[in-house]
C-alpha positions as CSV (number, residue, x, y, z in Angstrom):
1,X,22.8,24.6,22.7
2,X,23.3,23.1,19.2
3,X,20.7,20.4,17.8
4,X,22.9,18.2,16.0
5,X,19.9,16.5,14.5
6,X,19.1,19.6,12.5
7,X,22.7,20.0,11.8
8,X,23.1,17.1,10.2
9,X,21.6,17.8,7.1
10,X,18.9,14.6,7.2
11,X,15.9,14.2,5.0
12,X,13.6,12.3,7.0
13,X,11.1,10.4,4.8
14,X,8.0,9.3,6.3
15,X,6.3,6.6,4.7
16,X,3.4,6.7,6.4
17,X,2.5,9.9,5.1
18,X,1.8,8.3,1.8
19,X,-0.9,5.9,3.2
20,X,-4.0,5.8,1.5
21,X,-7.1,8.7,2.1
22,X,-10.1,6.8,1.2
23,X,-11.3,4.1,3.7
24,X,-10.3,0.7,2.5
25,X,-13.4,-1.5,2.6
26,X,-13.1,-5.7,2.6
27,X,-15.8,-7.6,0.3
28,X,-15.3,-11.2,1.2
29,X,-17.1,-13.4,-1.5
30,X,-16.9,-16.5,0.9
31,X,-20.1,-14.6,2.2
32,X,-21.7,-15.7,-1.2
33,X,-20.3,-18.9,-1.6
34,X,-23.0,-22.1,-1.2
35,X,-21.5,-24.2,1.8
36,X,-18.6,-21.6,1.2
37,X,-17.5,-23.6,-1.3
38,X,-19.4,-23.6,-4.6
39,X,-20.4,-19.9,-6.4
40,X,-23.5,-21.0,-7.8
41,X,-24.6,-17.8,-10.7
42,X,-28.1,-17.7,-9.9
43,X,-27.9,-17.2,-6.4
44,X,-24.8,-15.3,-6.7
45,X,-26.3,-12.4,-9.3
46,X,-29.5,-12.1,-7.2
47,X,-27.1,-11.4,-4.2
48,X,-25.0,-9.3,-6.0
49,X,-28.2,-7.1,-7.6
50,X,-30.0,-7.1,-3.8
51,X,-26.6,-5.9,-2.2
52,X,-26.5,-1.9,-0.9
53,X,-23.1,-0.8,-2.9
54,X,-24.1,2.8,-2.0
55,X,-22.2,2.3,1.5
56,X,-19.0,1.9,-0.2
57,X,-19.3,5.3,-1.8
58,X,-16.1,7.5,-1.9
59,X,-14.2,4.3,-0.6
60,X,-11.5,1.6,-2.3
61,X,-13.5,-1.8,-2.5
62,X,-11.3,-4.9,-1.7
63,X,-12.7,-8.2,-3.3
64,X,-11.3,-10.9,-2.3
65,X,-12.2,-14.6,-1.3
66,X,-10.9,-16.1,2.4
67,X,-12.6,-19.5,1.4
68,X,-10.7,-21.7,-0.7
69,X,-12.7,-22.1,-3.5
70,X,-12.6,-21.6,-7.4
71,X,-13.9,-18.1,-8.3
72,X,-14.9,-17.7,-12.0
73,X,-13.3,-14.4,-13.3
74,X,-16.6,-13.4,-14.1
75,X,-18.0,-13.1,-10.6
76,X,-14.7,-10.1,-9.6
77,X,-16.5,-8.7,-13.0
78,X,-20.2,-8.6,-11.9
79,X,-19.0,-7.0,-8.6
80,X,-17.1,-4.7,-10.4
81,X,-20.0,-3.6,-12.2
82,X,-22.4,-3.2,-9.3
83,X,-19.7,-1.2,-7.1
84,X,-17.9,1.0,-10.1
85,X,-20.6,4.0,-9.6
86,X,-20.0,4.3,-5.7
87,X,-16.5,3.2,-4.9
88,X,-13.6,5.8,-4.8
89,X,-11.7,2.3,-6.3
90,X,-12.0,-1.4,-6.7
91,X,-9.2,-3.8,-6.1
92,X,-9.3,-7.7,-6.6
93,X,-7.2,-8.7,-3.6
94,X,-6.8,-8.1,0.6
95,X,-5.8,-5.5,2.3
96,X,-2.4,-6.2,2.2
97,X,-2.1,-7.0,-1.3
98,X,-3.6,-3.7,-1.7
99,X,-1.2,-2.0,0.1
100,X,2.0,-3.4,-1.2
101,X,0.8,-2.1,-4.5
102,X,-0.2,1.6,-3.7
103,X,3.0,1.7,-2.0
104,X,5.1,0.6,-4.9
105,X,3.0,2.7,-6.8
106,X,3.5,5.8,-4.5
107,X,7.4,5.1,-4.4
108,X,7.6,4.9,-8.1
109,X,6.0,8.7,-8.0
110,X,9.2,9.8,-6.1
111,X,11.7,11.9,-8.0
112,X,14.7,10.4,-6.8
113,X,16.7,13.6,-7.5
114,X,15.2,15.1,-4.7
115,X,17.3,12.9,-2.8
116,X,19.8,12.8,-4.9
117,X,23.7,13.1,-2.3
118,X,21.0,13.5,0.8
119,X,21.5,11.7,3.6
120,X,17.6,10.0,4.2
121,X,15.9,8.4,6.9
122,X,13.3,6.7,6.4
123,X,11.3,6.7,9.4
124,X,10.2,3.7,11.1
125,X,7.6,4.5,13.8
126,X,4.0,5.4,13.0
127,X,0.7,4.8,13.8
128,X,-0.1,2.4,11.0
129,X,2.0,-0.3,9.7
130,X,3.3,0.3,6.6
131,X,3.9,-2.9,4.8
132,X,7.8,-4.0,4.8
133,X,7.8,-3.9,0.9
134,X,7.2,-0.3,1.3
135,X,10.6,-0.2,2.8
136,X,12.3,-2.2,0.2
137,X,11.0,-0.1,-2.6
138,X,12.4,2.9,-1.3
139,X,15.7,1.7,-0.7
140,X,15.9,0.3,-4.1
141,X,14.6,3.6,-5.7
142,X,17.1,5.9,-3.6
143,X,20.3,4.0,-3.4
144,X,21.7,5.2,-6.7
145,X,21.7,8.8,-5.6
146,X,21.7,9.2,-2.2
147,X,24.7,9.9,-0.1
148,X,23.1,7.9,2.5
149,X,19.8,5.6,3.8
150,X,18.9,4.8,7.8
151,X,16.0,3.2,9.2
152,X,14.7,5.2,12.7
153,X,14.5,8.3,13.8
154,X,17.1,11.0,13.4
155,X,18.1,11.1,17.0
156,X,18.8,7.2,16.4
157,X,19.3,5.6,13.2
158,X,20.3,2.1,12.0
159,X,22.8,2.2,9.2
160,X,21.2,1.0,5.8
161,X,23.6,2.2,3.1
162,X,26.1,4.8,2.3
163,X,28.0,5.6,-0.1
164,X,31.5,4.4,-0.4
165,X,33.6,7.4,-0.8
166,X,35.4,8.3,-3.9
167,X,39.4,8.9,-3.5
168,X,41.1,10.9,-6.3
């Protein structure tokens, strides 16, 4: 019995493999907001000082605000400074914003030349969802070198690109 998966010659690329270690942690500022509308400093710094940062240790801190209202730059800085010494990271932005960016930052860590006239597929399935610019940015960052690109699973891919053939 042949596999003709393994014969194939596929690199399969999982990009769930590259999704973050540390724990990603949401800090909603709404939950400081007067009337969740209005930041008002007083009340705001005593909440900030009086707040535990210590349970964020070893993890990436999201600020963000869910409310809409006007957050002075200077509030994401007094956060920052009460959650620098625990957190593994700090982020201003949600999860998702978060994510789009450690996976464009993880895809622009690829050597391409390891996949340079491979045929890749780039998994699909997983247990967490990996955001769909994750899927873009690989695409982009392999199509000038490899042979091929698929979306799926080796045993059943979708055609993404490949490489028109060169006729001397």
């Amino acid at each position: 019995m042949v596999n003709k998966v393994a014969a194939a010659g596929l690199i399969t690329l999982k990009l769930e493999d590259y999704w973050p270690e540390r724990a990603l942690v949401p800090f909603d500022l709404k939950e400081y907001l007067f009337m969740e509308l209005i930041l008002k400093e007083k009340d705001f710094r005593e909440a900030i000082k009086e707040h535990d940062f210590s349970q964020y240790q070893d993890k990436v801190l999201l600020v963000y605000c869910s409310a809409d209202a006007i957050i002075p730059a200077w509030a994401y800085m007094l956060v920052a400074a009460a959650a620098v010494p625990y957190t593994a990271d700090i982020y201003q932005g949600t999860e998702a914003e978060y994510l789009r960016d450690h996976y464009r930052r993880a895809v622009d860590r690829l050597d391409p030349e390891n996949f340079a006239d491979q045929r890749v597929v780039i998994k699909g399935c997983g247990d967490r969802e990996v955001p769909a610019a994750a899927y873009l940015e690989i695409t982009a960052k392999l199509r000038p070198v490899a042979r091929s690109i698929m979306f799926g699973e080796p045993c059943s891919t979708v055609p993404v690109y490949k490489r028109p053939l060169v006729r001397k």
